[in-house]
C-alpha positions as CSV (number, residue, x, y, z in Angstrom):
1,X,-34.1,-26.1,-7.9
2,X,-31.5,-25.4,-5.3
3,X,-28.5,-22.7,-4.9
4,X,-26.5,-22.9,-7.8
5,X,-22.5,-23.6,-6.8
6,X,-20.2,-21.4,-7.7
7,X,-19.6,-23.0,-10.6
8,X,-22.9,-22.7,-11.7
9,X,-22.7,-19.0,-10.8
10,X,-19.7,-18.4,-13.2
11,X,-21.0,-20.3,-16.0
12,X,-23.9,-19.1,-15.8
13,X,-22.7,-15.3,-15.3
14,X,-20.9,-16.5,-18.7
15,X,-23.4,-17.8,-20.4
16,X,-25.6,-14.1,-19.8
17,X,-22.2,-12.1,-21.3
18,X,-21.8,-14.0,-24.6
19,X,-25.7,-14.0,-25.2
20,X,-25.4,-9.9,-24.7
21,X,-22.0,-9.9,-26.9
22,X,-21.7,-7.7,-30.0
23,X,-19.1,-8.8,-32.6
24,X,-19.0,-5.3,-33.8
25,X,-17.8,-2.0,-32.3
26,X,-16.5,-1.3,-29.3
27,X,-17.1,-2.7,-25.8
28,X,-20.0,-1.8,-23.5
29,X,-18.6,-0.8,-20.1
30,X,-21.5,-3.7,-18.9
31,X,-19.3,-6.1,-21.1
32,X,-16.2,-5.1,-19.7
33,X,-17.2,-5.4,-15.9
34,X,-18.3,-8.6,-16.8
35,X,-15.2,-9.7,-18.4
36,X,-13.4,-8.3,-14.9
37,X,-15.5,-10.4,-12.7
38,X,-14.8,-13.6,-14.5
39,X,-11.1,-12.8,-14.6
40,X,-11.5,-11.8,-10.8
41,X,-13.3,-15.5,-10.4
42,X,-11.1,-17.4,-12.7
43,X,-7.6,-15.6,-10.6
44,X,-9.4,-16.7,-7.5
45,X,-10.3,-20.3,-8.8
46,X,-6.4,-20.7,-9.9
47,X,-7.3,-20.3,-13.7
48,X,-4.8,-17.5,-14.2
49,X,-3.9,-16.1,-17.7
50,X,-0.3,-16.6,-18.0
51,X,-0.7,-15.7,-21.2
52,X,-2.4,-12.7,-21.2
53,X,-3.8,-9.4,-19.2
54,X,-2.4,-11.7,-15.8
55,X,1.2,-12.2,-17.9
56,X,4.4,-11.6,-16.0
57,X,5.6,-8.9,-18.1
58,X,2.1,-7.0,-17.2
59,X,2.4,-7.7,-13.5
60,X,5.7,-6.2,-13.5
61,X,4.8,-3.1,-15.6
62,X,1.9,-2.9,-13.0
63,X,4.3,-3.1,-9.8
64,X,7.1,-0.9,-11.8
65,X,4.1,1.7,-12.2
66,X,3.0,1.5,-8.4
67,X,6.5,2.1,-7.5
68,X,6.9,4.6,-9.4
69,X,3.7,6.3,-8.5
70,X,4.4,5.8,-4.6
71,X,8.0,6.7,-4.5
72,X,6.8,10.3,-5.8
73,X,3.5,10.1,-3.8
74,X,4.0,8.7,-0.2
75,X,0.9,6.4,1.4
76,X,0.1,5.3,4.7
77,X,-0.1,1.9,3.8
78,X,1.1,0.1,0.4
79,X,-1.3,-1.5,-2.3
80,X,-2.8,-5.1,-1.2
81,X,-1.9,-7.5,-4.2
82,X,-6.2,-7.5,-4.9
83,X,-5.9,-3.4,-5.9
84,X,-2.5,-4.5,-8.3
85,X,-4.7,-7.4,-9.6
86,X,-7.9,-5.3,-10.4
87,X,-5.5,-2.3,-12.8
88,X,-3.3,-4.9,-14.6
């Protein structure tokens, strides 16, 4: 058996977090890395939640925040749209 594609990868990576899922109680932090890094790979892919966690209204209440935050805390160099995707 060769490489797998990424493809193969993600569903495979998917396939591993629903066999570990629990239907009761609260989130593992394992769980919820997992559930980052298929969001990173779906975003990346151009499967993006329009609906959900990648909405407009939470992008904006993520740039409103960072903003916010920056106008009271000056940086060197401004947030690159990856470190607003990984908080929203």
């Amino acid at each position: 058996m060769g490489a797998m594609n990424t493809n193969e990868y993600f569903q495979a990576g998917l396939a591993a977090v629903f066999a570990k899922m629990s239907l009761e109680g609260e989130k593992s932090s394992q769980l919820i890395e997992a559930e980052e890094q298929m969001r990173k790979h779906a975003w990346e892919s151009g499967h993006i939640d329009y609906l959900g966690k990648d909405s407009f209204d939470n992008i904006l209440k993520k740039l409103q925040a960072s903003m916010a935050q920056s106008a009271t805390t000056p940086t060197d160099a401004p947030p690159g749209i990856f470190s607003l995707y990984c908080v929203i």
